[in-house]
C-alpha positions as CSV (number, residue, x, y, z in Angstrom):
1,X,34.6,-41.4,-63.7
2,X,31.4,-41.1,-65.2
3,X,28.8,-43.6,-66.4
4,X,25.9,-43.0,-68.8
5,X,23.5,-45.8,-69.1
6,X,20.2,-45.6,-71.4
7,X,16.3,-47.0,-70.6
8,X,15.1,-49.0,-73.3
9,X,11.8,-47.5,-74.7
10,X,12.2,-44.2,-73.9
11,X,16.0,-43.6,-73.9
12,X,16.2,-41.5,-70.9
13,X,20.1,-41.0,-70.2
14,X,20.6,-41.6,-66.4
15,X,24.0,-40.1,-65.4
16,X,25.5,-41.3,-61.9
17,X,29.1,-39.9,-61.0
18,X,30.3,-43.3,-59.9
19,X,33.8,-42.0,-58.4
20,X,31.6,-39.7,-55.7
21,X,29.3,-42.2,-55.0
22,X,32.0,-44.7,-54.2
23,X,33.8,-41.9,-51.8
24,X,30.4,-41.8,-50.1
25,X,30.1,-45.3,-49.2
26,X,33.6,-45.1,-47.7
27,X,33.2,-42.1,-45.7
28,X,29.9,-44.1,-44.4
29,X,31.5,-47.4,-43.9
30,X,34.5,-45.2,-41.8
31,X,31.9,-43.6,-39.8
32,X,30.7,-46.7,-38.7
33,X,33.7,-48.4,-38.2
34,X,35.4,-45.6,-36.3
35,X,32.4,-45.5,-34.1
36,X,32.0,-48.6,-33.2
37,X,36.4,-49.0,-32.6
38,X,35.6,-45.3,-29.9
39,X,31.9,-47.1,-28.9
40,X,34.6,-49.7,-27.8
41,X,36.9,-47.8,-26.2
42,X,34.0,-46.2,-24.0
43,X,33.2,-49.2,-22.9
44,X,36.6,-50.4,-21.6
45,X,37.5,-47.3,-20.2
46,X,33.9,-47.0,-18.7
47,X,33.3,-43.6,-20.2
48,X,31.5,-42.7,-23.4
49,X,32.4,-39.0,-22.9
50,X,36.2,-39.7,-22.5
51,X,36.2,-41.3,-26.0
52,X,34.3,-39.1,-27.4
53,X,37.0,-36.4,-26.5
54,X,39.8,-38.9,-27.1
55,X,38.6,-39.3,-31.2
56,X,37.4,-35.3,-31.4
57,X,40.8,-34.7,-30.0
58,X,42.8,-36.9,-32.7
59,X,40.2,-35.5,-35.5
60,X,41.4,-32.1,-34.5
61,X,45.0,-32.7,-34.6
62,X,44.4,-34.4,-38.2
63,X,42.6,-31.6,-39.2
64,X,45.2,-28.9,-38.3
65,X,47.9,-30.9,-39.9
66,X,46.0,-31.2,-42.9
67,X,45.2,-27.5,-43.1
68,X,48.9,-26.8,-42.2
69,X,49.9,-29.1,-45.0
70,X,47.3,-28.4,-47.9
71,X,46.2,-24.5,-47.1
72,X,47.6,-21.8,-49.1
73,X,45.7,-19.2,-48.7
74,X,44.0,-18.3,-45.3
75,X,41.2,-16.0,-44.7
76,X,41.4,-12.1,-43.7
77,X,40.5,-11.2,-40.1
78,X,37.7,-9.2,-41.3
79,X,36.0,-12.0,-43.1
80,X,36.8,-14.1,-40.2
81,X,35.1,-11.5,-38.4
82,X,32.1,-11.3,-40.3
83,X,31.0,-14.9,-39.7
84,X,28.2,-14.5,-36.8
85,X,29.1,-16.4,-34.1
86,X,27.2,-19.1,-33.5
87,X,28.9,-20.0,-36.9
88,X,31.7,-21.5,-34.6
89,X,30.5,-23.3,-32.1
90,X,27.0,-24.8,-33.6
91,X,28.6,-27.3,-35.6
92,X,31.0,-28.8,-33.1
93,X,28.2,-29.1,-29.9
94,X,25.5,-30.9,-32.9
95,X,28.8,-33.0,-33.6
96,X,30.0,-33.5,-30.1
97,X,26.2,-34.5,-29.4
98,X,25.9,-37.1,-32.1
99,X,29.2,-38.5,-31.7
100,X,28.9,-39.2,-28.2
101,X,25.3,-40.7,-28.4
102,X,26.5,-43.4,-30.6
103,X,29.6,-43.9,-28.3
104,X,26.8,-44.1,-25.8
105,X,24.4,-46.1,-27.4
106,X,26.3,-48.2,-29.6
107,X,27.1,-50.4,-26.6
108,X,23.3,-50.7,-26.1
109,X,21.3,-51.4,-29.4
110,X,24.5,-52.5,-31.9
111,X,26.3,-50.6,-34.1
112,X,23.0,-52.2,-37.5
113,X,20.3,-50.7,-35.1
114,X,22.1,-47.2,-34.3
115,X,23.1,-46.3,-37.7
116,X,19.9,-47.5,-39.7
117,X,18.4,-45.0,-37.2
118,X,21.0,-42.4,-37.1
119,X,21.1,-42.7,-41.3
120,X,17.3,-42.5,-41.7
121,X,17.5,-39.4,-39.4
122,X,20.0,-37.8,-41.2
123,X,18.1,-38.5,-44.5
124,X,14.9,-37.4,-43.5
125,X,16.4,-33.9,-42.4
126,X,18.7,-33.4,-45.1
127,X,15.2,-33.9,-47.1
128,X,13.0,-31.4,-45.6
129,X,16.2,-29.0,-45.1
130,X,16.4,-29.4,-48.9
131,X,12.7,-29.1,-49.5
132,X,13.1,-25.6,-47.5
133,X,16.5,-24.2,-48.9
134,X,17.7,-23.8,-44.8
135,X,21.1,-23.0,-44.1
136,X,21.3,-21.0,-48.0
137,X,22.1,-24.2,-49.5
138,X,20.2,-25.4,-52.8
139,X,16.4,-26.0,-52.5
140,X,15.1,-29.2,-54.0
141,X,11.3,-30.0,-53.7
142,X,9.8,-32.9,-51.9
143,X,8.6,-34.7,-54.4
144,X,6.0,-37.6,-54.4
145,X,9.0,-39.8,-55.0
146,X,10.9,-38.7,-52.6
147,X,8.2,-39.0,-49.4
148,X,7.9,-42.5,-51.2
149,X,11.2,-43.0,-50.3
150,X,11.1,-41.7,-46.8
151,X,8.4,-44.0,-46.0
152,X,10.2,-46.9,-47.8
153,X,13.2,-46.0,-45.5
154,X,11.1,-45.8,-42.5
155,X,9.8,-48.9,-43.1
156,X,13.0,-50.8,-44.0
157,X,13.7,-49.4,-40.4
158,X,11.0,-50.9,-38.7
159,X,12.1,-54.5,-40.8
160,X,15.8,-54.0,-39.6
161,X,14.5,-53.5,-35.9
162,X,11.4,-54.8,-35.4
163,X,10.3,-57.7,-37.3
């Protein structure tokens, strides 16, 4: 779904794909949700690392069954084979990290504090991974709008948390 909605004056058309902005709130509320349910279960099991495996295990298992389910076509052990290595495993240990230092920290500064920071971290790099075209993905400038907005973020942070 797709709404177009005019400025007055100097009828710019602004276009903003509500039905993927919508699916990114969710997956945003459901990451803090789920990690403050596992931040939980650390705590009553006494172990932040055990929950971490315990959710990394059932994501996993969803995973697989949804690949099983959905896949059709699977790639060729050469192109499997083509992928350098650290292709793998780089993903899972930056995820396994994050994950369990909110499990671990959740408990400590509330589930508000953690994610304002963990979110303006996230945006930040995303930014200047962007501005720099790393990883092969598409390059988009830093703009002088957009360090406005990084420093309007970093100082909503510093409201949130500080003031």
């Amino acid at each position: 779904m797709v709404f177009v909605f005019t400025t007055e004056g100097n009828l710019m058309q602004h276009t903003i794909a509500i039905l993927p902005a919508m699916l990114a709130l969710l997956a945003g509320a459901a990451i803090a949700v789920q990690a403050s349910l596992n931040a939980k279960l650390g705590v009553l099991i006494h172990h932040p690392l055990i929950a971490t495996s315990v959710a990394f295990s059932c994501a996993a298992l969803c995973a697989v069954a949804m690949v099983l389910i959905t896949t059709r076509y699977y790639p060729p052990l050469h192109l499997i084979k083509s992928v350098p290595i650290y292709m793998w495993f780089s993903g899972g240990l930056l995820s396994a990290f994050g994950v369990g230092m909110f499990y671990f920290l959740i408990p400590k500064m509330g589930v508000g504090s953690l994610m304002s920071y963990a979110l303006t971290g996230q945006i930040v790099i995303a930014i200047v991974a962007s501005h720099f075209g790393w990883f092969g993905l598409p390059q988009a400038t830093i703009t002088a709008t957009k360090a406005c907005g990084m420093f309007a973020l970093v100082g909503g942070i510093v409201l949130i948390n500080w003031v």
